[in-house]
C-alpha positions, 0 to 999 in steps of 0.5 A, a space after each residue: 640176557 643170553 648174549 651177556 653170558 655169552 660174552 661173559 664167557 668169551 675166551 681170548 684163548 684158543 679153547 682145549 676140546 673139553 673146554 668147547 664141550 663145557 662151553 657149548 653146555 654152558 650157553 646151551 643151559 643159558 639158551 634153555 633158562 631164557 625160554 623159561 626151562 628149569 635146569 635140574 641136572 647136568 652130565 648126569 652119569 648112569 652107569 656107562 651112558 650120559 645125558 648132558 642136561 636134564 631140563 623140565 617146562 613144568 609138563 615134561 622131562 626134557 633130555 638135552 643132547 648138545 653137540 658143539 662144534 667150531 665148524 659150522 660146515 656141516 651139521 652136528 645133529 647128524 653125529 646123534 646116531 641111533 645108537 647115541 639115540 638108544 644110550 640117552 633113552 636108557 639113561 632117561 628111563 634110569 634118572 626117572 626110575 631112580 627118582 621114581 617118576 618113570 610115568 613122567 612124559 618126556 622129551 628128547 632134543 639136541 642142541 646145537 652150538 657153534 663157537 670159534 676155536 677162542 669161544 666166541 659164540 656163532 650160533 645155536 639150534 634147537 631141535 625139539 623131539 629130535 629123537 
């Protein structure tokens, strides 16, 4: 199921900057549905600070960073800096506050996703509780 999307959105083009961002939370959105995660949000705004997927496992609030990138020479986990992390975590605690669920256990990861420079998917890591 992943890899038919993946290739349903295979560009032949070479991928403006903003368009891997999109690509990569597309097939990230994609990985988490195939292991079972409900999506209830994306690029969720609160006030100057963004998360890019909320997702739940039914237990769980689970606030996905994903960090594409078209080079796979080094690792993009390590761009989510401490105060990448600190932005993520008040903009977590604000999106349950507002949905008045604060007690809810949560969760931080950061996905991995790394395309070609025309989008063809190369590969993906998941890292849970990353932070």
């Amino acid at each position: 199921m992943l890899s038919k999307l993946i290739d349903k959105i295979f560009y032949r083009r070479k991928l403006a900057s903003y368009e891997v961002g999109e690509l990569g939370e597309d097939i990230a959105c994609a990985y988490l549905k195939s292991k079972g995660y409900k999506i209830l949000n994306r690029n969720v705004k609160m006030r100057r600070n963004e998360i890019d997927i909320v997702a739940t496992d039914n237990k769980r609030a689970i606030f996905v960073e994903v960090k594409t990138r078209t080079n796979s020479n080094y690792s993009a986990y390590f761009e989510v800096d401490s105060e990448k992390e600190e932005r993520i975590r008040r903009a977590s605690e604000l999106f349950l506050m507002k949905r008045d669920v604060e007690d809810l256990e949560r969760r931080y990861d950061v996905i991995e996703v790394y395309v070609t420079t025309h989008g063809k998917f190369i590969s993906l890591e998941h890292h849970e509780g990353a932070f």
